[in-house]
C-alpha angles and dihedrals in degrees: 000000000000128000130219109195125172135160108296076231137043115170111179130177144069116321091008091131075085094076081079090087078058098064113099116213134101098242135031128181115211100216097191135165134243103324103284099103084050094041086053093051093235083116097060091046097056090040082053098045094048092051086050080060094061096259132141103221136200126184137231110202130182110048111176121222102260094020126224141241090243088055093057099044088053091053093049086045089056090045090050097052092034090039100206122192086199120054103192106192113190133181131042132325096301109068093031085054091047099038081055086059101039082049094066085045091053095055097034116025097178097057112098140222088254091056098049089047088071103099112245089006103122128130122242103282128204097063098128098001148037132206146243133175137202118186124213105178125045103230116064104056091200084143092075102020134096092230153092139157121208117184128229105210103184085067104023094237119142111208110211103204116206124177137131081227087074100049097114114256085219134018129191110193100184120178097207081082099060105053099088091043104125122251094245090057089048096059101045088040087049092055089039094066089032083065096043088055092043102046086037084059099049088029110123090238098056111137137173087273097061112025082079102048081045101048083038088063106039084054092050087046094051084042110043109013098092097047082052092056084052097057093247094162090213088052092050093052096040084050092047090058087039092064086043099059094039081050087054088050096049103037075066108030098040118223134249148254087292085074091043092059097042085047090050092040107036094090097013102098132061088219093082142301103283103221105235096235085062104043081048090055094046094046101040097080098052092039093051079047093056093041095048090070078073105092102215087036086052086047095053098041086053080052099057092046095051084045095058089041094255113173110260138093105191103054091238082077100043089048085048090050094051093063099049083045092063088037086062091047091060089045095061091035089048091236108160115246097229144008092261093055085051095069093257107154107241094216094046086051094054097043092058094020088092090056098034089055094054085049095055086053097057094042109123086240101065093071104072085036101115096228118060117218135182130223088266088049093045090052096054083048090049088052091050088058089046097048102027090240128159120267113234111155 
């Protein structure tokens, strides 16, 4: 048996921040980021709208990218004491992933970090709360996931959270937020939703319900994402309901082994913190190379490109158009071909490549990748990306 689970609502289109005077509770606690969502006035119009709904509303302000363990255990702190039946998270993936963690503690303050990391271990949430996402990037889909990772920094340990509890009950994907984002984010948010369409479709856990949100999506990023990155308004809204879609497939479907290696590089190297939308885009070419010598993954990448009326007939070329689809795609979007292009030290590579490599293998997202690889395989992988070298085994 399988299971299928979204949001029970999802609004979309312009202005439709506005379906907060709809909620119905007594209290709702705002959980946002750093202050762009308050210097571009979107703050003060959700405050306003849930107090046309009859709230009382706190905020929770200061949410960090990649948010903490600290930061979570400060937002369930001011549930608990303000005691909320609505928890509104707004901005990009970081305070809705942390509002998702300080929920369960707020329900259940006994329960620990170690518990929740179980995958589907949660307890039964909505007990005291339910919750409502609003998305300011278009790249993460954490609105409609199951999913959130919090980071313990005293020990360098990120926890990736995955339960069906934390699907939102309510989403509100409003491009108005969107239109400011800078052209930078929109490129490593756009591959990364490229990546989560394209893992959720080879995943082993593909299924009906998902192959079309997936191919959907993958269709939406080749046709809208340059225009996006030019700051075409009717690109950035169709790309803000692209990466929602490709979140709906792969909250279901589950991603690969490019997602394994983003998770294990994005903070490894002194060089620089590596954004995860771009360490997605760099790796997603080799790693579709490595995968297609699996016969039912080479079958379904063939599939996409002929879907998207990529040039081929035999599915070794439109495997091989796919990738220098997505190769074009970094170009325009000035996305570096390799680490090494990146800025990445090679000795500084080899020296952690050995460990980083071990980690990527244990990542919770290896296993639904369709090709199975070991520490020594991963490394080899890891060195194509570095170097920019074919991938033949």
């Amino acid at each position: 048996m399988s299971r299928f689970t979204l949001p029970r609502d999802v609004y979309h289109g312009m202005g439709c921040l506005e379906e907060l005077k709809n909620l119905k509770g007594k209290k709702a606690i705002l959980v946002v980021g750093g202050g762009s969502m308050r210097r571009q006035g979107f703050l003060d119009k959700a405050v306003d709208y849930l107090k046309d709904a009859g709230m009382e509303v706190e905020l929770f302000e200061g949410v960090e990218p990649d948010p903490s363990v600290e930061t979570v255990m400060k937002g369930a702190e001011a549930m608990r004491k303000f005691q909320p039946d609505w928890i509104v998270a707004m901005g990009g993936g970081s305070p809705i992933d942390a509002a998702k963690a300080m929920w369960a503690f707020y329900e259940y303050p006994d329960t620990t970090f170690e518990a929740l990391c179980i995958p589907f271990n949660f307890p039964e949430l909505r007990q005291k709360a339910k919750f409502c996402a609003i998305p300011s990037t278009s790249g993460t889909a954490t609105e409609v996931t199951a999913f959130s990772v919090i980071t313990n920094y005293e020990t360098g340990v990120k926890y990736p959270l995955a339960d069906f509890n934390i699907t939102p009950d309510v989403a509100i994907v409003d491009p108005e937020l969107v239109m400011g984002l800078p052209i930078k984010q929109v490129a490593y948010t756009g591959m990364d939703a490229l990546t989560h369409a394209i893992e959720a479709y080879v995943s082993t856990l593909n299924c009906s319900f998902t192959d079309p949100l997936a191919l959907q999506a993958i269709e939406m990023v080749l046709d809208y994402l340059p225009a996006s990155y030019k700051c075409d308004k009717v690109a950035r809204e169709q790309m803000h309901y692209a990466q929602c879609l490709a979140g709906m497939a792969f909250s279901n479907a589950l991603l690969g082994i490019v997602h394994s290696m983003a998770h294990k590089t994005g903070a490894a190297f002194s060089t620089g913190h590596i954004p995860h939308g771009c360490a997605n885009a760099i790796y997603l070419p080799y790693v579709i190379k490595y995968n297609a010598k699996d016969p039912i993954a080479a079958k379904r990448y063939a599939e996409i490109a002929r879907r998207m009326g990529l040039a081929g007939i035999s599915e070794k070329a439109l495997i091989n158009s796919l990738c220098e689809k997505i190769d074009e795609f970094n170009v325009k979007l000035n996305i570096p071909k390799t680490l090494k292009e990146f800025g990445i030290n090679e000795d500084e590579f080899k020296e952690k490549i050995d460990e980083i490599a071990e980690l990527a293998v244990g990542d919770a997202c290896t296993g639904s990748n369709p090709r199975t690889i070991d520490p020594e395989t991963m490394k080899k992988l890891f060195e194509c990306t570095y170097y920019g070298t074919e991938v033949d085994f």
